[in-house]
N, CA, C, O and CB atoms as a CASP TS submission, in Angstrom:
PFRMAT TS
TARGET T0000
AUTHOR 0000-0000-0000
METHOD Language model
MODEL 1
PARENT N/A
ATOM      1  N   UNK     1       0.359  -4.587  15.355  1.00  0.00           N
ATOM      2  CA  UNK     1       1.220  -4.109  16.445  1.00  0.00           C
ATOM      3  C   UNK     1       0.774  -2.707  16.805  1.00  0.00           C
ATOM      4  O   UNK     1       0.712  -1.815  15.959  1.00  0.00           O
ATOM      5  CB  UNK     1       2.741  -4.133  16.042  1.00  0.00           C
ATOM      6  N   UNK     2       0.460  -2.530  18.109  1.00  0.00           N
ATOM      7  CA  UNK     2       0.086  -1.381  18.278  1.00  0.00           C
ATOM      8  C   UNK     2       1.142  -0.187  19.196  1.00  0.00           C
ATOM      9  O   UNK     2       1.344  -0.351  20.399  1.00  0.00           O
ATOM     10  CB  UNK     2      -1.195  -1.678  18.846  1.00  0.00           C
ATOM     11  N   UNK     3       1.687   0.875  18.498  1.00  0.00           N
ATOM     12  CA  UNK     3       2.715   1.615  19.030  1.00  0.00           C
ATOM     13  C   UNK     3       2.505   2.266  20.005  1.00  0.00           C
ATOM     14  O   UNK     3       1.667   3.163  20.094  1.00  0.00           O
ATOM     15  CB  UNK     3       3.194   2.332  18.323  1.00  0.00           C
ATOM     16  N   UNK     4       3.355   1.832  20.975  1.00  0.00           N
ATOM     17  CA  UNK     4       2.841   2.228  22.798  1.00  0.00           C
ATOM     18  C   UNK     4       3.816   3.461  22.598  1.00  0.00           C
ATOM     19  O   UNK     4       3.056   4.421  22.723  1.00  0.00           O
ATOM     20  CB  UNK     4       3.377   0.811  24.535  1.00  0.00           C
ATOM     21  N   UNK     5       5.048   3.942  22.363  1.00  0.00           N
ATOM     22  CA  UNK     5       5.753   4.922  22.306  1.00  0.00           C
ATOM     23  C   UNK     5       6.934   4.899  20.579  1.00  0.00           C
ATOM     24  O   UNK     5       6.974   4.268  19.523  1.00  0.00           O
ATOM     25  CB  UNK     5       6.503   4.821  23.893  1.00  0.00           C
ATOM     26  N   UNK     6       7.474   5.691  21.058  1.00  0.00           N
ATOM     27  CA  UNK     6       7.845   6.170  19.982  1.00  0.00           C
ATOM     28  C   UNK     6       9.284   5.175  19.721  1.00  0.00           C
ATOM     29  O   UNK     6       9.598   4.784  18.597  1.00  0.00           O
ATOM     30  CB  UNK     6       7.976   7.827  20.131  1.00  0.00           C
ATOM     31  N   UNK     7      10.010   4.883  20.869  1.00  0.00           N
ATOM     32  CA  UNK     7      10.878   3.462  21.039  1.00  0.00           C
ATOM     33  C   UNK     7      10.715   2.437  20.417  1.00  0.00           C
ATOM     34  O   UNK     7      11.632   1.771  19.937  1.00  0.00           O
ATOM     35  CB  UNK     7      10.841   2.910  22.126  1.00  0.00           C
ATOM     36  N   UNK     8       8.929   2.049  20.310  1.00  0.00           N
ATOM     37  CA  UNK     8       8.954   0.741  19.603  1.00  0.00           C
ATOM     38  C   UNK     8       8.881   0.814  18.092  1.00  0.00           C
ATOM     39  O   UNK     8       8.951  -0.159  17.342  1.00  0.00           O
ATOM     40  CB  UNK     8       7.825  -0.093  20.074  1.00  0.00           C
ATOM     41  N   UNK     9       8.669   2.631  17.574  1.00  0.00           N
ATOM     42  CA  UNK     9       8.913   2.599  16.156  1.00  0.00           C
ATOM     43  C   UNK     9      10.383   2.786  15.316  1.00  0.00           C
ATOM     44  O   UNK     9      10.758   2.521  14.174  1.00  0.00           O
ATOM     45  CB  UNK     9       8.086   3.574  15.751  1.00  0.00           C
ATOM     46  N   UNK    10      10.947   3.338  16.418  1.00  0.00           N
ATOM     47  CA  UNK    10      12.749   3.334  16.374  1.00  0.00           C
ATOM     48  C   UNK    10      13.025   1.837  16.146  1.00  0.00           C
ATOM     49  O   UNK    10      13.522   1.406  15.105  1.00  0.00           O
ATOM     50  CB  UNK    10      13.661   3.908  18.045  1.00  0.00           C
ATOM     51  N   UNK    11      12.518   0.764  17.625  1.00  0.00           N
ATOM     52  CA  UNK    11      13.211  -0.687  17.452  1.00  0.00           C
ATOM     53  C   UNK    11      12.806  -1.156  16.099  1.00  0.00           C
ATOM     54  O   UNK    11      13.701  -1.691  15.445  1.00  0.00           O
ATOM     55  CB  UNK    11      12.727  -1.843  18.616  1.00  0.00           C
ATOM     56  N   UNK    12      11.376  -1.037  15.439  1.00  0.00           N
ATOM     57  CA  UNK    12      11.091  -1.766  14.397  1.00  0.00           C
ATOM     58  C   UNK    12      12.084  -1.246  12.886  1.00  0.00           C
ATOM     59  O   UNK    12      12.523  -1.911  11.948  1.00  0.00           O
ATOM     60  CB  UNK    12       9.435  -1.607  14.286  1.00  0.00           C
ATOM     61  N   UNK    13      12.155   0.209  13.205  1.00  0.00           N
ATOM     62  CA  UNK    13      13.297   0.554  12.212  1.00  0.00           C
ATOM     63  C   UNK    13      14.536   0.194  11.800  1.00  0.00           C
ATOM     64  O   UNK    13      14.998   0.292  10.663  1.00  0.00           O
ATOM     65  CB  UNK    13      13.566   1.388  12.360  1.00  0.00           C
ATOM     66  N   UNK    14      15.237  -0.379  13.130  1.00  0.00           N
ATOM     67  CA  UNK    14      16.510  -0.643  13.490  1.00  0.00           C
ATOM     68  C   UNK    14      16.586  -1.879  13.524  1.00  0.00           C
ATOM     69  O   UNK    14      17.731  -2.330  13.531  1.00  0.00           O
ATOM     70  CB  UNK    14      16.938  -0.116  14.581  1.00  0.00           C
ATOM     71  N   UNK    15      15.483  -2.826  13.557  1.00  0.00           N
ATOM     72  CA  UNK    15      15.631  -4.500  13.670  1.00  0.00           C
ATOM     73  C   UNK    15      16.152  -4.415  12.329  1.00  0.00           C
ATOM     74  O   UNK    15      15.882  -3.891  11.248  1.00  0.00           O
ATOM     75  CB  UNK    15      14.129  -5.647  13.943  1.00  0.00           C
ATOM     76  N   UNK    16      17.395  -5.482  13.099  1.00  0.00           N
ATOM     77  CA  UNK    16      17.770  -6.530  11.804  1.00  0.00           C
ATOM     78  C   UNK    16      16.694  -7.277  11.204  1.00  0.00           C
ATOM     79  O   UNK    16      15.654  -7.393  11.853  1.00  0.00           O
ATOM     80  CB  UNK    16      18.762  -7.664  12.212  1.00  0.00           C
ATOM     81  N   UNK    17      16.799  -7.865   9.923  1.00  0.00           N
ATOM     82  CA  UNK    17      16.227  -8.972   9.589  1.00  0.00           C
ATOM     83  C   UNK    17      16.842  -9.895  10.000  1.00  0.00           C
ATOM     84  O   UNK    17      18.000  -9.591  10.287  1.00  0.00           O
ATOM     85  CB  UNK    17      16.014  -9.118   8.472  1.00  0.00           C
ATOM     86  N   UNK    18      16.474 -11.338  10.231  1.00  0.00           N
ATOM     87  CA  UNK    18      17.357 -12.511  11.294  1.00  0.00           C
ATOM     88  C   UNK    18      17.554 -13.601   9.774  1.00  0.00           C
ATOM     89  O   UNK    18      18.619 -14.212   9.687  1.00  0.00           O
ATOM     90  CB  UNK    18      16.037 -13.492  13.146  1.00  0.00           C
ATOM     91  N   UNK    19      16.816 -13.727   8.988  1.00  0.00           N
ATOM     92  CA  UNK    19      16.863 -14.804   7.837  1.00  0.00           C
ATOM     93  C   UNK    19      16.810 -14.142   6.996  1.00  0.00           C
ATOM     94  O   UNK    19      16.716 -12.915   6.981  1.00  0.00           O
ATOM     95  CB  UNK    19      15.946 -15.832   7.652  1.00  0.00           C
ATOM     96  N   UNK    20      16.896 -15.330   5.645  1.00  0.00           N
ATOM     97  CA  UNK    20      16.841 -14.690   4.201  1.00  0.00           C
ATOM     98  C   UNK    20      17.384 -14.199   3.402  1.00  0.00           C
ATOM     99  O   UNK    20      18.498 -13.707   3.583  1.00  0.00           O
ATOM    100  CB  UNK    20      16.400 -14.110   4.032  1.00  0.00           C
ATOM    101  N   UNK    21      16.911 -14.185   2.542  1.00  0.00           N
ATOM    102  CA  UNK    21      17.540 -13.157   1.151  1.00  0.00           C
ATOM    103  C   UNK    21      18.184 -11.620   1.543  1.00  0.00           C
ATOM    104  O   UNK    21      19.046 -11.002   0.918  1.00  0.00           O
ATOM    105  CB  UNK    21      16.068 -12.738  -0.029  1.00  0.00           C
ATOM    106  N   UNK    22      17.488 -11.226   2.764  1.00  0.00           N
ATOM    107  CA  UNK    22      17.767 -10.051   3.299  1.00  0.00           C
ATOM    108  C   UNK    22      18.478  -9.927   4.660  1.00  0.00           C
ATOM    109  O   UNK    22      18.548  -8.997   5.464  1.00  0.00           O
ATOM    110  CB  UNK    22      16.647  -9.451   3.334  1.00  0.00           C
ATOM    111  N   UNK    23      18.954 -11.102   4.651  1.00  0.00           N
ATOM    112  CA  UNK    23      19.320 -11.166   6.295  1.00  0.00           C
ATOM    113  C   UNK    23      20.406  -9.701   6.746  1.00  0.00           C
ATOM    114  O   UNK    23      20.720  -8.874   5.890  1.00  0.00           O
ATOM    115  CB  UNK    23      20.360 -12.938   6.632  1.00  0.00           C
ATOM    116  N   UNK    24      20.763  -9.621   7.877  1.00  0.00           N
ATOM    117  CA  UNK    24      21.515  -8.235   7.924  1.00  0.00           C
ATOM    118  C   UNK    24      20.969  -7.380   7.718  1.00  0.00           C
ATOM    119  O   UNK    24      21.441  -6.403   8.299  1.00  0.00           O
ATOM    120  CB  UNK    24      22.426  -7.986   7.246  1.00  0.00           C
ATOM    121  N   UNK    25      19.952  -7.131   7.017  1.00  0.00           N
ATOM    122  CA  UNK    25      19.694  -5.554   6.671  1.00  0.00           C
ATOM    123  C   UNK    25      18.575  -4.964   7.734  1.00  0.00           C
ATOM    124  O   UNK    25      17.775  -5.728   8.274  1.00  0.00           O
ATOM    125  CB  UNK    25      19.057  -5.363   4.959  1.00  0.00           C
ATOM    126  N   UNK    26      18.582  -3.609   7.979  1.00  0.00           N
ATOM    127  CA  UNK    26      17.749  -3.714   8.682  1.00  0.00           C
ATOM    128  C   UNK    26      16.244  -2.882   8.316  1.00  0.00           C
ATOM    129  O   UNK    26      16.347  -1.735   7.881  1.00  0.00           O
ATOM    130  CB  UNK    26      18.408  -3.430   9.777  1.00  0.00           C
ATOM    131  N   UNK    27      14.947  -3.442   8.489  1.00  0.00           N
ATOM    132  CA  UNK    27      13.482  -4.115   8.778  1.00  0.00           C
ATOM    133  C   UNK    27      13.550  -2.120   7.568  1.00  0.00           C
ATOM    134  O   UNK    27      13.472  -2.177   6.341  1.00  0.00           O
ATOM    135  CB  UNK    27      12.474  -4.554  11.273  1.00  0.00           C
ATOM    136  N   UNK    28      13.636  -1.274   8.018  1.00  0.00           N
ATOM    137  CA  UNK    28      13.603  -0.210   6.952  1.00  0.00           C
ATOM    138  C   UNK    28      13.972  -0.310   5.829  1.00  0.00           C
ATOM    139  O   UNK    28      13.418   0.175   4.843  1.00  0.00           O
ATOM    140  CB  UNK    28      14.142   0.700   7.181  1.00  0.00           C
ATOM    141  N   UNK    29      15.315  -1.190   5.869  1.00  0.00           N
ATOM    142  CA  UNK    29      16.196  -0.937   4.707  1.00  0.00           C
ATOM    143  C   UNK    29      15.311  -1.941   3.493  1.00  0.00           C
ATOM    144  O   UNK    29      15.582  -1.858   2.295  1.00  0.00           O
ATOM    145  CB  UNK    29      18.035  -1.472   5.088  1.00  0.00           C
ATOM    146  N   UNK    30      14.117  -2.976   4.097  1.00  0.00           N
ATOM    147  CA  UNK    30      13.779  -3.982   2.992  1.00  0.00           C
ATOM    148  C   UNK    30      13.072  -3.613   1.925  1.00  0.00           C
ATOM    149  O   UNK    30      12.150  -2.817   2.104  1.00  0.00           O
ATOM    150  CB  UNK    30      13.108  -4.998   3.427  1.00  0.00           C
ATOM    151  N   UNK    31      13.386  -4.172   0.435  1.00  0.00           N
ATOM    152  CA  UNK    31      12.559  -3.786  -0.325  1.00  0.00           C
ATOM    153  C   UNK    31      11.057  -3.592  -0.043  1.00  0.00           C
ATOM    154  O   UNK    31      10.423  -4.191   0.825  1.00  0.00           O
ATOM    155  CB  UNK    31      12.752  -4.473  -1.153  1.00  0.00           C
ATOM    156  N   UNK    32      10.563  -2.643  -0.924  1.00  0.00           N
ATOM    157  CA  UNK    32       9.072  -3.029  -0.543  1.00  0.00           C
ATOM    158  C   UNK    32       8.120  -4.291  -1.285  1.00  0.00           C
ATOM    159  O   UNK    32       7.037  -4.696  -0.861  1.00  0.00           O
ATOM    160  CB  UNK    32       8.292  -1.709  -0.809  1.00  0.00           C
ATOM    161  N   UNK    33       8.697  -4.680  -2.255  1.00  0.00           N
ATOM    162  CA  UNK    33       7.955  -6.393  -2.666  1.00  0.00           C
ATOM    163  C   UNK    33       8.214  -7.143  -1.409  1.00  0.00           C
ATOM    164  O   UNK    33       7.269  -7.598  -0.765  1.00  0.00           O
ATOM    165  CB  UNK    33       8.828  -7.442  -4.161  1.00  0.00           C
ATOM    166  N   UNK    34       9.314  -7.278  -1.068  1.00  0.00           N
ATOM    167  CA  UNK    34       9.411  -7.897  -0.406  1.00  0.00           C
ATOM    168  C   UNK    34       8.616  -8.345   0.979  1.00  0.00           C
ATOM    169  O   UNK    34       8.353  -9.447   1.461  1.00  0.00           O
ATOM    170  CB  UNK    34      10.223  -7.621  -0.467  1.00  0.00           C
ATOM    171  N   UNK    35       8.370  -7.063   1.371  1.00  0.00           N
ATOM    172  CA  UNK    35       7.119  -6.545   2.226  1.00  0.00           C
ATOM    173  C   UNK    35       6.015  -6.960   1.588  1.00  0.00           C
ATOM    174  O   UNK    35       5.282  -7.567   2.369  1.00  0.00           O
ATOM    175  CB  UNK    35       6.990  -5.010   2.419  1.00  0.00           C
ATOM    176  N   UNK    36       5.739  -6.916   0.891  1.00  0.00           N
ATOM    177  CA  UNK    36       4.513  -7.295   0.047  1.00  0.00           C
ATOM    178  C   UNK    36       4.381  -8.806   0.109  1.00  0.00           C
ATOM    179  O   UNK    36       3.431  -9.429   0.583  1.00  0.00           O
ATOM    180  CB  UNK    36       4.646  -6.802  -1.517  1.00  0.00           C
ATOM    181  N   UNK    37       5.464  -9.289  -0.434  1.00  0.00           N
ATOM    182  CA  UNK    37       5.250 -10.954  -0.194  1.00  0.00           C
ATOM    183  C   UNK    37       4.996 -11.862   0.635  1.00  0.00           C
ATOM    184  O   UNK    37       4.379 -12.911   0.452  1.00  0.00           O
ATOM    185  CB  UNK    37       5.944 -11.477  -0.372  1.00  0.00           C
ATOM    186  N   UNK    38       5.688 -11.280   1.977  1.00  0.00           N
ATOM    187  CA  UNK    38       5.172 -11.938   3.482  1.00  0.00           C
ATOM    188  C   UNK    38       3.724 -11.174   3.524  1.00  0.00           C
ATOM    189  O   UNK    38       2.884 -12.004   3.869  1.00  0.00           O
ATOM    190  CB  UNK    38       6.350 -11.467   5.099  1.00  0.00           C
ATOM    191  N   UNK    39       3.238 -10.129   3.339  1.00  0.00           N
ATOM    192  CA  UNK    39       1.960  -9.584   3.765  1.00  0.00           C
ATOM    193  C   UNK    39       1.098 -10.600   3.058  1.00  0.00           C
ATOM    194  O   UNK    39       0.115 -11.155   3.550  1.00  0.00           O
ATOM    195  CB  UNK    39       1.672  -7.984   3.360  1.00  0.00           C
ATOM    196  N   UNK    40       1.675 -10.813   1.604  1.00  0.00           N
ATOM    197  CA  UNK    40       0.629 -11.798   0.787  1.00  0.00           C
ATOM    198  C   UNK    40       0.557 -13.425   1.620  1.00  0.00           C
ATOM    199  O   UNK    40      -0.509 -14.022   1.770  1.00  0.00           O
ATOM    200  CB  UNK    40       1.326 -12.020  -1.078  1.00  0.00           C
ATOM    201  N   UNK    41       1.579 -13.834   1.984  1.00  0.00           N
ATOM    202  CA  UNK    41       1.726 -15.005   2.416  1.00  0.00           C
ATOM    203  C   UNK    41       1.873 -14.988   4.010  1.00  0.00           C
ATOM    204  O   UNK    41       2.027 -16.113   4.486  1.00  0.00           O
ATOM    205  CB  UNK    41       2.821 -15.580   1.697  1.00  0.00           C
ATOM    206  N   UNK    42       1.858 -14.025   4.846  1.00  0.00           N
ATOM    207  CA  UNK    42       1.775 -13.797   6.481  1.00  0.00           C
ATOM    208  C   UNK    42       2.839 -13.598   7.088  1.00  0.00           C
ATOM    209  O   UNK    42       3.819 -14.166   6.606  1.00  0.00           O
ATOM    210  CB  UNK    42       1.262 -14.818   7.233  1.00  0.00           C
ATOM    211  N   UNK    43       2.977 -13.063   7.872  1.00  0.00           N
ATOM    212  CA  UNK    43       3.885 -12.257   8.919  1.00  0.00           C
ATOM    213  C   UNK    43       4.305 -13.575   9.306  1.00  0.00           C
ATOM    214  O   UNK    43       3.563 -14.547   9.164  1.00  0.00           O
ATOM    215  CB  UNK    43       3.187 -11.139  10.200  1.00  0.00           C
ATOM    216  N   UNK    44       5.499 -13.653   9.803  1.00  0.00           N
ATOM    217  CA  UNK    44       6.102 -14.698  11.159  1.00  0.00           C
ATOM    218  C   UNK    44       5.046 -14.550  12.380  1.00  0.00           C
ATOM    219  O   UNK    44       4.098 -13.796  12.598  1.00  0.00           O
ATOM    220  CB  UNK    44       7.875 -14.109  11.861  1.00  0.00           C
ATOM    221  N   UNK    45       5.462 -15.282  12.851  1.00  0.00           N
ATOM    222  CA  UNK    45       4.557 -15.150  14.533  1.00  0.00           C
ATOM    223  C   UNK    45       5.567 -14.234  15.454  1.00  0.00           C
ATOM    224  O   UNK    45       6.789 -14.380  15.415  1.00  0.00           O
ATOM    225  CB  UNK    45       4.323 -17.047  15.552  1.00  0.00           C
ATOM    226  N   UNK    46       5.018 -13.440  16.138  1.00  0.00           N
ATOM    227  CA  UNK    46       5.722 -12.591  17.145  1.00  0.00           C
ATOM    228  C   UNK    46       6.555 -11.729  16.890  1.00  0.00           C
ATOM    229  O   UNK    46       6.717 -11.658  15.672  1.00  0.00           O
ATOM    230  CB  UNK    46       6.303 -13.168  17.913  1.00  0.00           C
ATOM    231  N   UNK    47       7.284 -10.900  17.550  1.00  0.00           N
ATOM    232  CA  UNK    47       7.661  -9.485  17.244  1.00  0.00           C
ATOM    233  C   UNK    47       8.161  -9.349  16.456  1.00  0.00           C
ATOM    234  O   UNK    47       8.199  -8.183  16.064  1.00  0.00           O
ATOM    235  CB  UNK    47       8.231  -8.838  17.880  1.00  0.00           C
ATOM    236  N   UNK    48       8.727 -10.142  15.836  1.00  0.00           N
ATOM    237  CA  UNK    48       9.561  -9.634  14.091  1.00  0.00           C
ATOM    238  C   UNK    48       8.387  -9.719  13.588  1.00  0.00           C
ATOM    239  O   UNK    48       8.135  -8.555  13.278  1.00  0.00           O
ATOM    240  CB  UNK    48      10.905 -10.737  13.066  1.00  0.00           C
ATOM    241  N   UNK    49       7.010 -10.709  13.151  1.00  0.00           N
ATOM    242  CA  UNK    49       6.294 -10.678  12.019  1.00  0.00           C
ATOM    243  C   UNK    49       5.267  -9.298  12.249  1.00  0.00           C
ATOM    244  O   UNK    49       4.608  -8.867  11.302  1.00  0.00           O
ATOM    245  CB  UNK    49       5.527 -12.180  11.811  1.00  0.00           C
ATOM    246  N   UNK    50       5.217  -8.695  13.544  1.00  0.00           N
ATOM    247  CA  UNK    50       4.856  -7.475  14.265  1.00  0.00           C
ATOM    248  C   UNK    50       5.461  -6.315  13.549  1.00  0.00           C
ATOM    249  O   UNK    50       4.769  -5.715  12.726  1.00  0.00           O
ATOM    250  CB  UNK    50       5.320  -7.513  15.735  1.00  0.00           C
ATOM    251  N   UNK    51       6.660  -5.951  13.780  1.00  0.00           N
ATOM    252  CA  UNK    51       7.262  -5.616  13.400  1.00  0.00           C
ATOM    253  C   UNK    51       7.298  -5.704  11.426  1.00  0.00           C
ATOM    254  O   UNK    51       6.988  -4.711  10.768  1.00  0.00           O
ATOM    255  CB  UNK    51       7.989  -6.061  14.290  1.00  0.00           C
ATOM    256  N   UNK    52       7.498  -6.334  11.107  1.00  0.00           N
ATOM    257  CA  UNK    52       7.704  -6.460   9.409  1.00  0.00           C
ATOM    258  C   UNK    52       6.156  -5.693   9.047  1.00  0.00           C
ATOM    259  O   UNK    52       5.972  -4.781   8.240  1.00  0.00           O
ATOM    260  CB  UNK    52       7.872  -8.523   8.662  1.00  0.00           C
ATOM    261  N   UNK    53       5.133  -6.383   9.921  1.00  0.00           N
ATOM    262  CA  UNK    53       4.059  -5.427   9.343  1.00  0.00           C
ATOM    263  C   UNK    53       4.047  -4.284   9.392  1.00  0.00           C
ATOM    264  O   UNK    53       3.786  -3.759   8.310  1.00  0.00           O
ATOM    265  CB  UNK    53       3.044  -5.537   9.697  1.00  0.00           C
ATOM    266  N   UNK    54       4.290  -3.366  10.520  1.00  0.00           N
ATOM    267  CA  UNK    54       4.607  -2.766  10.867  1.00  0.00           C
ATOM    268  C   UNK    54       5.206  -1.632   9.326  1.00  0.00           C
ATOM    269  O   UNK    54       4.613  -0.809   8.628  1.00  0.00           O
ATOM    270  CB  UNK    54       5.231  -3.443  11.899  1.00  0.00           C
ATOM    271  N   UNK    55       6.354  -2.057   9.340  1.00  0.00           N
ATOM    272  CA  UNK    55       7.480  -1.717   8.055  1.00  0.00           C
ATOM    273  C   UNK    55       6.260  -1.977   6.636  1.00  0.00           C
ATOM    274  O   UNK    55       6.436  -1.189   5.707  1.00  0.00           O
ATOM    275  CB  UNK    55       9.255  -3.228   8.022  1.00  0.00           C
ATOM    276  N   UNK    56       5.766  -2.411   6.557  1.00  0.00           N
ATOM    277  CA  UNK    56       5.564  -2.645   5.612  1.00  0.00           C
ATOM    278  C   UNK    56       4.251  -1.406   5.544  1.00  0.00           C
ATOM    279  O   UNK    56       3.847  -0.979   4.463  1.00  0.00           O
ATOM    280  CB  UNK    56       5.468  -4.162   5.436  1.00  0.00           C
ATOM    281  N   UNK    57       3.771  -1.004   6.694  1.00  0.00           N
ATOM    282  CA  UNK    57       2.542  -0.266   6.633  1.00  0.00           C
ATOM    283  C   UNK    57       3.422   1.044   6.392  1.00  0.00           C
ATOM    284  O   UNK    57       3.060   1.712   5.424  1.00  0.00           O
ATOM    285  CB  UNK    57       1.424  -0.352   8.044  1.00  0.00           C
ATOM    286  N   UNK    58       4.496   1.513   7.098  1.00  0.00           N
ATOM    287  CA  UNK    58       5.195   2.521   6.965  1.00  0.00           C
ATOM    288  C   UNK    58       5.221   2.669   5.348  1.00  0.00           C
ATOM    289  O   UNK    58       4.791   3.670   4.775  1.00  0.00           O
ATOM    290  CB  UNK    58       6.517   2.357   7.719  1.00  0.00           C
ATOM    291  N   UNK    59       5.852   1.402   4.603  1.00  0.00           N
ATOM    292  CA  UNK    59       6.041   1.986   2.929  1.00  0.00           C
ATOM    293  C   UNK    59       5.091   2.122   2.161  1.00  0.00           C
ATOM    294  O   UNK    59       5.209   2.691   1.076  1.00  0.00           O
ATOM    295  CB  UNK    59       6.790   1.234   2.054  1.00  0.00           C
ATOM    296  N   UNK    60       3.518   1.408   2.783  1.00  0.00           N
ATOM    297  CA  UNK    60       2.435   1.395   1.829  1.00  0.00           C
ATOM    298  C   UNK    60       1.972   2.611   1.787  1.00  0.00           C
ATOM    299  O   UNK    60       1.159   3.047   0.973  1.00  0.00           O
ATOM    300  CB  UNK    60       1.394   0.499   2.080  1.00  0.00           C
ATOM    301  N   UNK    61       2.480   3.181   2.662  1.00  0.00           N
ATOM    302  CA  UNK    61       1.730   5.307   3.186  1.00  0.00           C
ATOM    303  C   UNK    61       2.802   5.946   3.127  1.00  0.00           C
ATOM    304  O   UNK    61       2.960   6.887   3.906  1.00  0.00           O
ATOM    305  CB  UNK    61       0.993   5.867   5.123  1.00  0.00           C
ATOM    306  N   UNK    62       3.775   5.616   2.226  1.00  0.00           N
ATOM    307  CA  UNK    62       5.066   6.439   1.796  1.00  0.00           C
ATOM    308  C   UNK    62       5.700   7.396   2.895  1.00  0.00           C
ATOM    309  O   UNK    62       6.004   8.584   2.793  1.00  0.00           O
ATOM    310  CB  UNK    62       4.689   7.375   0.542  1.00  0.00           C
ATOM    311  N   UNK    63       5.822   6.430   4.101  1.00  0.00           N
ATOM    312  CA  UNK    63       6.671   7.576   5.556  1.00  0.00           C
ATOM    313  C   UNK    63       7.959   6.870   5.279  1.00  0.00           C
ATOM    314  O   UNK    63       8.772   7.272   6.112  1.00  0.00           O
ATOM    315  CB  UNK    63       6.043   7.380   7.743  1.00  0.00           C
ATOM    316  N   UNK    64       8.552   5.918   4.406  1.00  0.00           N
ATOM    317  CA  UNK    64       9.647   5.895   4.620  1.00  0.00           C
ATOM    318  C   UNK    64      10.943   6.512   4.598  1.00  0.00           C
ATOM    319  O   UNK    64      11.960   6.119   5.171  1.00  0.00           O
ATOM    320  CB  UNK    64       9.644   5.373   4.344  1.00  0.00           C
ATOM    321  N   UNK    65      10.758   7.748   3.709  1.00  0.00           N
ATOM    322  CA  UNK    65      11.558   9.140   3.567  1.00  0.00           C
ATOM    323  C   UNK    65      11.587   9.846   4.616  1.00  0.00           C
ATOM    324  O   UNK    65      12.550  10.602   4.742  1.00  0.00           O
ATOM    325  CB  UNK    65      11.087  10.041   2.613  1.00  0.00           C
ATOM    326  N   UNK    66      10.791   9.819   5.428  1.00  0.00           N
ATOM    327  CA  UNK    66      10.468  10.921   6.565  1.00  0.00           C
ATOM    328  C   UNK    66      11.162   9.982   8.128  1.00  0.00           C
ATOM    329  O   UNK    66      11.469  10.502   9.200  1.00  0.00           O
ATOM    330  CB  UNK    66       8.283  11.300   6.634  1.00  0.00           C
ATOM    331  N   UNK    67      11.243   8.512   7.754  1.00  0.00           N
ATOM    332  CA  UNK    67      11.734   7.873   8.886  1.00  0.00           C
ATOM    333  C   UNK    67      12.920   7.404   9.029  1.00  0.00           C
ATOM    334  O   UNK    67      13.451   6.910  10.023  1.00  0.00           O
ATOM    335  CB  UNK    67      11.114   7.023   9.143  1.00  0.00           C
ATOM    336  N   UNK    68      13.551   7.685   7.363  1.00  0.00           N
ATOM    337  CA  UNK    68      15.360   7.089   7.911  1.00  0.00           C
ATOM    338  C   UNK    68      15.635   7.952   8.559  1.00  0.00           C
ATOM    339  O   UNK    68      15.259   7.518   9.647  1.00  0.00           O
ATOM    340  CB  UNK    68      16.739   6.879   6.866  1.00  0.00           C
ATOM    341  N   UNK    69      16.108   9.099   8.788  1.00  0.00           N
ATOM    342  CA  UNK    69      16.693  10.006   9.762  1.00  0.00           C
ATOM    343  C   UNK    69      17.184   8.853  10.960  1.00  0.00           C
ATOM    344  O   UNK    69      18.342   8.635  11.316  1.00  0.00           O
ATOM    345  CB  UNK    69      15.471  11.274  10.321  1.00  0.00           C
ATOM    346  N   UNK    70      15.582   8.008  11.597  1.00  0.00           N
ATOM    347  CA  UNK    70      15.978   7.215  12.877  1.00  0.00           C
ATOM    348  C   UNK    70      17.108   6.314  12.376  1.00  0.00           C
ATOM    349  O   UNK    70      17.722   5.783  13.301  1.00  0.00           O
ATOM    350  CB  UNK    70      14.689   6.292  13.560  1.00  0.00           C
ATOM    351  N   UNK    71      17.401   6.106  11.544  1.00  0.00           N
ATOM    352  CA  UNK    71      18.067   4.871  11.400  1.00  0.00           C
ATOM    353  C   UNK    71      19.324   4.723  12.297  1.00  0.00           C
ATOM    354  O   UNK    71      19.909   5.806  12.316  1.00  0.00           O
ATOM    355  CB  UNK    71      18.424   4.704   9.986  1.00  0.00           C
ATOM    356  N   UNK    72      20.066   3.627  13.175  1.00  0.00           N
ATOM    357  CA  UNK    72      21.435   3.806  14.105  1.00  0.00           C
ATOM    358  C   UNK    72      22.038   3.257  12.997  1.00  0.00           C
ATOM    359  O   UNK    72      21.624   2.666  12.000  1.00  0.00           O
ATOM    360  CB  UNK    72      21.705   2.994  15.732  1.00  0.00           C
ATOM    361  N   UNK    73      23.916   3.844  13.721  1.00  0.00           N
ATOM    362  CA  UNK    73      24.724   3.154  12.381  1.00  0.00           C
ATOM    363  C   UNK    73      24.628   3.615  10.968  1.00  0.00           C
ATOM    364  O   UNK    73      25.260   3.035  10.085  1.00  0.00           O
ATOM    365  CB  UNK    73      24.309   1.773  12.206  1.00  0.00           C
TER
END
């Protein structure tokens, strides 16, 4: 996913998860195995699996301290 503005790194922060073990929470809040496990086994197709990568690149380069601030709610 390539970040056209700074909006689409807010939305990926703020997406809910839609299924799962994690459903409700949102795409920041997920563990990072968890992230790990779809990366091992593949993203969904389309903007959530965009997105999850996304999240998941954020925790592998430790910005996730520096990015809750965005969090809404």
């Amino acid at each position: 996913m390539s970040i056209s503005n700074n909006a689409d790194l807010v939305a990926a922060i703020n997406q809910i998860m839609p299924f799962g073990k994690y459903s409700g929470r949102k795409l920041l809040q997920l563990p990072e195995p968890y992230l790990v496990w779809f990366h091992s086994k593949g993203f969904p197709d389309g903007k959530l699996g965009q997105q999850l990568a996304l999240i998941y690149e954020v925790k592998l380069n430790g910005l996730e301290d520096m990015l809750r601030p965005l969090l809404r709610g």
